[in-house]
C-alpha positions as CSV (number, residue, x, y, z in Angstrom):
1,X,0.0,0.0,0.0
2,X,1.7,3.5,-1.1
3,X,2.4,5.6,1.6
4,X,-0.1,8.4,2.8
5,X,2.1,11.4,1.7
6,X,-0.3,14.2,2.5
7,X,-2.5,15.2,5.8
8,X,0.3,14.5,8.2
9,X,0.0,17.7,10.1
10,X,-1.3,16.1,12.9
11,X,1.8,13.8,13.6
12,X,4.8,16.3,11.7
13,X,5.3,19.9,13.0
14,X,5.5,23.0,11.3
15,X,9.6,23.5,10.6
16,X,11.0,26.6,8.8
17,X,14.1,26.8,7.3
18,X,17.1,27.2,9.7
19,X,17.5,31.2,10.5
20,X,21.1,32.7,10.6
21,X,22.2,33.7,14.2
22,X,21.4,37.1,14.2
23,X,24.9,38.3,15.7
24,X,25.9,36.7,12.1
25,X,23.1,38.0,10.1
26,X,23.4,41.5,10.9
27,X,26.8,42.1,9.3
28,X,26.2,41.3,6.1
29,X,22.7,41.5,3.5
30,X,22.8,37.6,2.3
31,X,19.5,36.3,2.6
32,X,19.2,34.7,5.9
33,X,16.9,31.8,5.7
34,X,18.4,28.4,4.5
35,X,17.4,26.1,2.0
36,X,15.2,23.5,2.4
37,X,17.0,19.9,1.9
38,X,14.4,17.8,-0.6
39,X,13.4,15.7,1.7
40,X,12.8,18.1,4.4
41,X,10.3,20.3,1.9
42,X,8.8,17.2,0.7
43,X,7.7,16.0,4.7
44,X,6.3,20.0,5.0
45,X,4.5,20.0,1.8
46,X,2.9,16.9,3.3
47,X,1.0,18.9,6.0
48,X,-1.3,20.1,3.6
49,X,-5.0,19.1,4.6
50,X,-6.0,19.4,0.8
51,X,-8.9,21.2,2.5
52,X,-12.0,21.1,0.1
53,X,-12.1,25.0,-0.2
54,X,-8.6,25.9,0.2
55,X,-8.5,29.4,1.8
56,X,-4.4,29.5,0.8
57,X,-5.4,30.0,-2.6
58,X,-7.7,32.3,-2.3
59,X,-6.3,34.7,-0.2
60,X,-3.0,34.6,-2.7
61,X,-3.8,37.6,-5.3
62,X,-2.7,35.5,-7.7
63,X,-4.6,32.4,-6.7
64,X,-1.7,30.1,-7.2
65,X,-2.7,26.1,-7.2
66,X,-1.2,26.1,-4.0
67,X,-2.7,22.6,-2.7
68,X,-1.9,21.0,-6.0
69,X,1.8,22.1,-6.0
70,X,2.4,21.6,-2.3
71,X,0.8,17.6,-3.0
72,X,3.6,17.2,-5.7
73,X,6.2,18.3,-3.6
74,X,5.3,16.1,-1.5
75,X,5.2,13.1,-4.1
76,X,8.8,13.9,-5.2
77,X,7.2,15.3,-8.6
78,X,9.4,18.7,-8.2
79,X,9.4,19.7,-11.7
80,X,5.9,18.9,-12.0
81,X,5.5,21.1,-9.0
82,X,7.2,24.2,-10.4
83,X,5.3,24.1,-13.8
84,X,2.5,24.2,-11.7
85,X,3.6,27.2,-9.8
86,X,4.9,29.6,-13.1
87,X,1.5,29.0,-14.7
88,X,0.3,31.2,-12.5
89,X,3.0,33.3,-11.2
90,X,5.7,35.1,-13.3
91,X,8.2,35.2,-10.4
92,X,7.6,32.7,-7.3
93,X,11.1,32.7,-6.5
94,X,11.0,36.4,-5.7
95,X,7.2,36.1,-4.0
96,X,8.5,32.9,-2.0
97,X,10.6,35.6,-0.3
98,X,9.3,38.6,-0.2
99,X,5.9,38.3,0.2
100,X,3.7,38.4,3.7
101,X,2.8,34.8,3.7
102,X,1.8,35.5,7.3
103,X,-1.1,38.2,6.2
104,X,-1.7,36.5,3.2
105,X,-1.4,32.4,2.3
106,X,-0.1,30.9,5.8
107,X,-2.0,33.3,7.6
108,X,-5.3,31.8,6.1
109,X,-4.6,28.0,6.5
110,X,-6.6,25.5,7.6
111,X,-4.2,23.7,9.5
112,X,-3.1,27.1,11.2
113,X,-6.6,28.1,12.0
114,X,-7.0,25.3,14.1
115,X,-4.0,25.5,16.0
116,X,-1.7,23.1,14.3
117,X,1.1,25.4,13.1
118,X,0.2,26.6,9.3
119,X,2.2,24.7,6.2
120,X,5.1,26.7,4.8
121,X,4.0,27.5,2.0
122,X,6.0,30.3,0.7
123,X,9.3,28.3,2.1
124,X,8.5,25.2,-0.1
125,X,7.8,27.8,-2.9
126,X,11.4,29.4,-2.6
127,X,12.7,25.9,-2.8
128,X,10.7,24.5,-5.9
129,X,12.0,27.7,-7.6
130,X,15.7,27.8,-6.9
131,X,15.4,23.5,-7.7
132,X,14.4,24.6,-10.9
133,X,16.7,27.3,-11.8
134,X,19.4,24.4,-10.4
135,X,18.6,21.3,-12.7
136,X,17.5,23.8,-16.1
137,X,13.3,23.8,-15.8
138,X,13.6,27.4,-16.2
139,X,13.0,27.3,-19.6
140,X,13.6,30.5,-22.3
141,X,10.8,32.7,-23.5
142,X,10.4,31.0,-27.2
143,X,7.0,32.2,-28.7
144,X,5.4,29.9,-30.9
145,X,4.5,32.7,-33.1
146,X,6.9,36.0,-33.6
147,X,4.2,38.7,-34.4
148,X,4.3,42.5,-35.3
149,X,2.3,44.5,-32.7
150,X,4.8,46.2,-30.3
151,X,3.7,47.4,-27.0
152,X,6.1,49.5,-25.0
153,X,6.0,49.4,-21.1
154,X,6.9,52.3,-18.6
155,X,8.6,50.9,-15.4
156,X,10.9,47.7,-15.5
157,X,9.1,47.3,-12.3
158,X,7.6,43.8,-11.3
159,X,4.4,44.9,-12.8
160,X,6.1,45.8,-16.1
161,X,8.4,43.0,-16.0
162,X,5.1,40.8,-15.7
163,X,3.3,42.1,-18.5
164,X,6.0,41.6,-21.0
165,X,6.7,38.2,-20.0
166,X,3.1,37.5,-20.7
167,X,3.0,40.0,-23.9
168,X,6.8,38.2,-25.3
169,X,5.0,34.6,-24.6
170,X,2.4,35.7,-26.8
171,X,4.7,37.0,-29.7
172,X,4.3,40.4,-29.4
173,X,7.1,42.7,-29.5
174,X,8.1,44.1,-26.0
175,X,9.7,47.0,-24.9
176,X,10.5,48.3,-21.8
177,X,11.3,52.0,-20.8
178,X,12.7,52.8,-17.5
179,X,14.1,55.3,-15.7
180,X,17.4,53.7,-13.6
181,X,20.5,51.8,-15.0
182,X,19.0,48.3,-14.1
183,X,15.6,47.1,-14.5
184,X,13.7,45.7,-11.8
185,X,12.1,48.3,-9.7
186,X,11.7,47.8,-6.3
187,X,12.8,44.5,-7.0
188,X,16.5,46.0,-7.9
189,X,16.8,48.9,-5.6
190,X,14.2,49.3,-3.0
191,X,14.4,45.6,-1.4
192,X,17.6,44.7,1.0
193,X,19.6,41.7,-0.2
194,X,18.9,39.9,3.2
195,X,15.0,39.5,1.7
196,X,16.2,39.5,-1.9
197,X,19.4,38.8,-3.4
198,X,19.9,40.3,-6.3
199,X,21.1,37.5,-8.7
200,X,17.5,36.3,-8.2
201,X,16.0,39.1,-9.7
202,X,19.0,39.6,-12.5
203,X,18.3,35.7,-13.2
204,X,14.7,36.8,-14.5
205,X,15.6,39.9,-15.8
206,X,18.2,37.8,-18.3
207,X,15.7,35.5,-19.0
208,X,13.3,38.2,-20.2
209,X,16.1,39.4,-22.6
210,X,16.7,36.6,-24.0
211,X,13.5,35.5,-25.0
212,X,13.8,39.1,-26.9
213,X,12.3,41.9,-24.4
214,X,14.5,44.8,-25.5
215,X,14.9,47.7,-22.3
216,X,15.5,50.8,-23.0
217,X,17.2,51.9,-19.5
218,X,18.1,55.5,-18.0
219,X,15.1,56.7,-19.5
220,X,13.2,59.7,-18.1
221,X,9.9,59.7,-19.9
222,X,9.1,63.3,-20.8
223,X,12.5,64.2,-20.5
224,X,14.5,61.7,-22.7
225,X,11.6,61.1,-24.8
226,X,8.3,62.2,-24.8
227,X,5.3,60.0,-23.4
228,X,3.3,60.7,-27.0
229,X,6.2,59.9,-28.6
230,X,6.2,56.3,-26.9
231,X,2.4,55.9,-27.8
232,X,3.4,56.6,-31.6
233,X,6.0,53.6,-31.7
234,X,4.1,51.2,-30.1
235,X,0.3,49.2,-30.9
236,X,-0.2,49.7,-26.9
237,X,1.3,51.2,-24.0
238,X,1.3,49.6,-20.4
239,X,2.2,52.5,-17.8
240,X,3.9,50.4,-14.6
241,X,5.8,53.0,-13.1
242,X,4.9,52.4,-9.7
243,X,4.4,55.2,-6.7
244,X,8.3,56.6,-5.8
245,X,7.2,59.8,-4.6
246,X,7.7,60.0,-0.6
247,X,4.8,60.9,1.8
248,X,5.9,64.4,3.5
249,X,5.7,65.1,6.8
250,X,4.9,68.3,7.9
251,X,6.9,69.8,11.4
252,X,9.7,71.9,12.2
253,X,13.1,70.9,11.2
254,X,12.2,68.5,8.4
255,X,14.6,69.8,6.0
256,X,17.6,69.6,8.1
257,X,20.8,67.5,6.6
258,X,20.3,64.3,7.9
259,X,16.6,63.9,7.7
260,X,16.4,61.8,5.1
261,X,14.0,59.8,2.4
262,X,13.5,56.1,2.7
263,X,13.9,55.2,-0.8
264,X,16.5,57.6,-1.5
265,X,19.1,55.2,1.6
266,X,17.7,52.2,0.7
267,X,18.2,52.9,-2.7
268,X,22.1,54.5,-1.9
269,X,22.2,50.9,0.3
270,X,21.3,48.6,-3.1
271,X,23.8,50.2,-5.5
272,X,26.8,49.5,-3.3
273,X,25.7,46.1,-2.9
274,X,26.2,45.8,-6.7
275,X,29.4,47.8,-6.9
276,X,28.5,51.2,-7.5
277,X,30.2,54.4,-6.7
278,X,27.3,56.0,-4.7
279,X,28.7,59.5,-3.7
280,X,26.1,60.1,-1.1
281,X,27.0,56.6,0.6
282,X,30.6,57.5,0.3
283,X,30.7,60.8,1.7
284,X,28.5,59.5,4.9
285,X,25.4,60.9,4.3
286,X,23.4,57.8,3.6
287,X,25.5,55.9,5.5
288,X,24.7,54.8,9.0
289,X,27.7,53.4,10.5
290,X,28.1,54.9,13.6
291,X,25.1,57.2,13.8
292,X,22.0,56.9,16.3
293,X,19.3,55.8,13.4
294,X,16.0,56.8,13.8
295,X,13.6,55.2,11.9
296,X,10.2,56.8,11.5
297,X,7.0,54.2,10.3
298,X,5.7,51.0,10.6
299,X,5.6,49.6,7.2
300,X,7.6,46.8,5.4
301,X,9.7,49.5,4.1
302,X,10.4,50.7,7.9
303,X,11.4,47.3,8.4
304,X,13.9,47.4,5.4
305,X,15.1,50.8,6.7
306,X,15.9,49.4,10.1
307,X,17.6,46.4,9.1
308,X,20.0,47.7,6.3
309,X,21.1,50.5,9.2
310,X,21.8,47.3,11.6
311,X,23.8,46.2,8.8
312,X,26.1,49.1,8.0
313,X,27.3,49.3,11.7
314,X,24.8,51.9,13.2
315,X,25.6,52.6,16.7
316,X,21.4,52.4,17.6
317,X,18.4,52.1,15.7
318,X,14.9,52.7,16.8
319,X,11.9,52.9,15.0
320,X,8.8,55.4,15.8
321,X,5.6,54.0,15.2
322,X,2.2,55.8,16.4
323,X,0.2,52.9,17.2
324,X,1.2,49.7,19.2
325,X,2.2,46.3,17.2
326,X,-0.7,45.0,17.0
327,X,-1.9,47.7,14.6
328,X,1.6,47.9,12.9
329,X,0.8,47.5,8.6
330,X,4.5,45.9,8.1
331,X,4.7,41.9,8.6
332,X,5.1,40.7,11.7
333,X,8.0,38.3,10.9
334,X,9.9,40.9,9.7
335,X,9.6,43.0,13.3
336,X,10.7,39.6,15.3
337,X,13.9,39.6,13.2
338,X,14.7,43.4,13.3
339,X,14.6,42.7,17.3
340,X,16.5,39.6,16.9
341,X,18.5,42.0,14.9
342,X,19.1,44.7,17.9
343,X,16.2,47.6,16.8
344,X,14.2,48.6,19.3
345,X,10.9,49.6,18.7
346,X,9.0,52.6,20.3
347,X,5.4,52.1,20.0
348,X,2.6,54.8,20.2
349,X,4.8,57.4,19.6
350,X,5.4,60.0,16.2
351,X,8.1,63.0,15.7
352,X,6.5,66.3,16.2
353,X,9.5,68.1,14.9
354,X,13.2,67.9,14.4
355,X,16.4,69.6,16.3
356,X,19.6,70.4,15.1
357,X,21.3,71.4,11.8
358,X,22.3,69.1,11.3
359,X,19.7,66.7,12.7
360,X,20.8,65.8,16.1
361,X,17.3,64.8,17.6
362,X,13.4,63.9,17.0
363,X,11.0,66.0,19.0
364,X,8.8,62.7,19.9
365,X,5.2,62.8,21.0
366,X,3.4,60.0,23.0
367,X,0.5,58.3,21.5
368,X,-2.6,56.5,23.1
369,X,-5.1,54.6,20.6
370,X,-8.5,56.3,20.5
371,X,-11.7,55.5,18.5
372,X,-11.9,53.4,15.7
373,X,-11.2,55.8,12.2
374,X,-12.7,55.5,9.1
375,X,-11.0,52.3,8.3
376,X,-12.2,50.5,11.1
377,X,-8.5,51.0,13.1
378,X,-8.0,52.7,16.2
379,X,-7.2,56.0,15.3
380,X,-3.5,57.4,17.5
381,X,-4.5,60.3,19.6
382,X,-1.7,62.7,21.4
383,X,-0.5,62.4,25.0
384,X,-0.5,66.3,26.1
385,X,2.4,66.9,28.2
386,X,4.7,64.0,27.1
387,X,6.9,65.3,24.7
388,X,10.2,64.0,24.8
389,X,13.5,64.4,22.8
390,X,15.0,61.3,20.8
391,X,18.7,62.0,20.3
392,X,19.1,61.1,16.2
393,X,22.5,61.8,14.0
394,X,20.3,60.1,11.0
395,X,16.5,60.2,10.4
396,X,14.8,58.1,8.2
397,X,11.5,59.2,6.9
398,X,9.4,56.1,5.9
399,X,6.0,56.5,5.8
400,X,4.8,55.4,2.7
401,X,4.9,56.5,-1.0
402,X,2.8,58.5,-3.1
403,X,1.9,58.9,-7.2
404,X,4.0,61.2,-9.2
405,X,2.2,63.8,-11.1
406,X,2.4,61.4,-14.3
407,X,-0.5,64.3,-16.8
408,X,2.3,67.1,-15.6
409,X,5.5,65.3,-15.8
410,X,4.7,63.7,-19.6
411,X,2.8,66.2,-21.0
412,X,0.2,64.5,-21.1
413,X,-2.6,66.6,-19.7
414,X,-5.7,64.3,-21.1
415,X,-4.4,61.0,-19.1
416,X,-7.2,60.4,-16.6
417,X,-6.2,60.4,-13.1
418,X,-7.9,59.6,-10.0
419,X,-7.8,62.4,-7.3
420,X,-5.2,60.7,-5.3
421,X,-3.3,61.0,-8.3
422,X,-2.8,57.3,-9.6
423,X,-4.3,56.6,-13.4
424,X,-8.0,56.1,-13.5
425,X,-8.5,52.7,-15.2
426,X,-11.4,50.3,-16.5
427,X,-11.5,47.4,-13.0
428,X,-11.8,44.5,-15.6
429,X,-9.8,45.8,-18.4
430,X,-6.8,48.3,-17.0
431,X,-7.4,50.1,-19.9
432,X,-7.1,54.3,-19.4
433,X,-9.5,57.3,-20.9
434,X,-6.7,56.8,-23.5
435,X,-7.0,54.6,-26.5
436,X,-4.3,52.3,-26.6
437,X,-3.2,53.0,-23.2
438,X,-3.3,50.4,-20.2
439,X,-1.9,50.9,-16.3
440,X,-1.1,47.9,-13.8
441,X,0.3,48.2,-10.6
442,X,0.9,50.8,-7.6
443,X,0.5,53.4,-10.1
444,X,-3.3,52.6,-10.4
445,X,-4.7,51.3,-6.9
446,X,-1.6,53.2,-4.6
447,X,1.7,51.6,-2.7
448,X,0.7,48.5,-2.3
449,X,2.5,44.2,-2.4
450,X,4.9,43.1,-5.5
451,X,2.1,40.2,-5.7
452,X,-0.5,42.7,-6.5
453,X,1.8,44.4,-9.0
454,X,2.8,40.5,-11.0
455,X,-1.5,40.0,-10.8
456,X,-2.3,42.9,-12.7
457,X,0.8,43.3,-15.6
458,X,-0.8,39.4,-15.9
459,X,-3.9,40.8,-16.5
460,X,-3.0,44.0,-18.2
461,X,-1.2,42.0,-20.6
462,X,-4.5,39.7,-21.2
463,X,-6.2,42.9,-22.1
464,X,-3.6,44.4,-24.3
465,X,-3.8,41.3,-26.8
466,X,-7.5,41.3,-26.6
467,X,-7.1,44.8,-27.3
468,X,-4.6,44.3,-30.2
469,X,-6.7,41.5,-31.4
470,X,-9.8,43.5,-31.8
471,X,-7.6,46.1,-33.6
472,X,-6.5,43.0,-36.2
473,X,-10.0,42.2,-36.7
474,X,-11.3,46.0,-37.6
475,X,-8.6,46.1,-40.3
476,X,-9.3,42.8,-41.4
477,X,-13.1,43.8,-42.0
């Protein structure tokens, strides 16, 4: 009788991947999760309950077969496995460690709901992936058909880079526009190596190229070329530039030298790790070694921001955050190992104001939670009377990203925009007010998870070739 390889959560505990020490961790920006060995994913794929309605799946934006994929693992059928996994995700290497498995997959599973430790499912996801990359399933973007119809895509972001693996698949001409040296986004420069290393996105971005997606890189749309100018060359245009502008804050002292932006250090922190000459990391400014680091947020990007300052050799680091943990946006696994790490975290509080020139403290105010806001959360109510000083040599402003003015900065006055400023789209289709013109990604519903992004360039790039097809069949009639 063949051995039962699946429901075995009862009788096998939940085991992550072995976790660097952090006094070894926190000197450097590899990843620090291990592999797992084959047969140790195969045993945890094997907790699956194959539940009848499997909640994984569909709290994962991109309902991935998860069930199916973690039963194969489990069977030893790896390849099998990872086919499974691509046909719905464009990169479940880069999701299996970067996404919030905890608010999203794991944090939904059966198993976990009732108390038995949820399966690991972004874990076994990572290892499927880098298995594949390993023994050659990864296999190049050949279209069975080369067609005509170009699109041209505006961010090498992982929306953008979705969408044109889905549009090159297809046989359509791809080609992507973006502003920085390297494509990839966030994925390239706003992510720390110790979540992502970078050779894991570089790996995709080859493969992209050599399946035929030309990038057109250091590229500032309406400065080196025009956005009209874009829409002339191309069939269809995906815009997929993502939200990089940072949230201000408005107090006394916020423009002193040393009050800085998130993405503009964590961006500074990425570009050494490839080799760059960085001037602003060379001369000290974006550099925290041997500064008092305040970190101001509670976001995954606070989290990053914390971590990468642990890393260059800060001398403290503490993050302001105005409600208490339990109402903290950022993943929860990512606070445990910033504290394993050496942050500490000050709950209910937020800067009032900065001192110094430069910086040399945050004017702090204490926080109680009060009644529930518009969004259901308690909303952070001031402490009269319990102002305190935070002594700071760097201050890290991360509290979240906002839209670009995209109808100023191109030109491009008729593009329809929402009145937070991201592109107004069709829900079903991503299309704009703008013939020929789609937007995917932060850009259209606000800062938001790299999942979300790879859902809708998949879906973007569905409607582009129905789009482009409908367009064949006019001038065929």
């Amino acid at each position: 009788m063949a051995k039962q390889r699946m429901l075995q959560f009862v009788t096998v505990a939940k085991e992550t991947p072995e976790k660097r020490p952090p006094n070894l961790r926190a000197h450097d920006f590899q990843e620090i999760y291990a592999e797992y060995a084959e047969p140790k994913a195969e045993e945890q794929a094997g907790r699956c309950s194959q539940c009848g309605v499997p909640y994984c799946q569909t709290h994962c934006p991109l309902h991935n077969n998860i069930p199916d994929w973690l039963r194969m693992t489990a069977e030893g059928r790896l390849q099998e496995a990872y086919e499974l996994s691509q046909a719905t995700n464009t990169f479940p290497e880069i999701c299996g460690r970067i996404c919030p498995q905890d608010r999203l997959c794991e944090g939904n599973c059966v198993i976990e709901q009732s108390g038995h430790g949820t399966v690991t499912i972004g874990s076994v996801e990572k290892f499927l992936t880098d298995t594949a990359w390993e023994n050659g399933w990864v296999k190049p973007i050949v279209p069975a058909v080369e067609r005509m119809e170009s699109v041209g895509i505006i961010g090498a972001g992982p929306g953008g880079l979705a969408a044109a693996d889905r549009l090159r698949r297809a046989g359509i001409q791809v080609t992507v526009y973006d502003r920085h040296d390297r494509a990839g986004g966030l994925l390239t420069y706003g992510i720390p190596g110790f979540k992502l290393e970078k050779p894991v996105v570089m790996a995709r971005i080859d493969q992209l190229q050599q399946g035929g997606v030309k990038f057109v890189l250091n590229c500032n749309v309406g400065v080196d070329i025009s956005f009209n100018a874009i829409r002339g060359e191309h069939d269809a245009v995906l815009i997929a530039t993502g939200v990089y502008k940072a949230r201000d804050l408005r107090a006394p002292g916020v423009g002193a030298v040393g009050v800085e932006a998130a993405l503009d250090y964590l961006t500074a922190s990425n570009r050494k790790s490839f080799g760059d000459d960085v001037a602003d990391f060379d001369s000290g400014r974006l550099d925290a070694k041997g500064k008092r680091v305040v970190v101001i947020g509670g976001g995954d990007t606070a989290m990053d921001c914390v971590r990468t300052a642990i890393r260059q050799g800060a001398e403290s680091v503490k993050c302001l955050y105005r409600r208490d943990r339990d109402n903290m946006p950022g993943s929860q696994r990512e606070v445990a190992n910033a504290e394993e790490e050496g942050v500490e975290f000050a709950w209910l509080t937020a800067p009032k104001g900065f001192v110094g020139e430069p910086v040399n403290g945050v004017m702090v105010q204490r926080m109680r939670l009060g009644a529930p806001d518009a969004t259901g959360r308690q909303a952070p109510e001031v402490i009269e009377d319990a102002d305190y000083i935070e002594p700071a040599d760097m201050v890290i402003m991360a509290l979240g990203f906002e839209p670009e003015d995209l109808a100023q900065d191109w030109q491009a006055a008729d593009l329809g925009v929402t009145r937070w400023g991201t592109v107004r789209t069709d829900f079903s289709t991503h299309a704009t007010n703008l013939p020929g013109v789609f937007a995917a990604g932060d850009i259209v519903r606000g800062a938001s998870l790299v999942v979300w992004a790879i859902r809708d360039g998949r879906e973007a790039a569905d409607a582009i070739l129905d789009y482009i097809a409908q367009g064949a069949q006019v001038a065929a009639e």
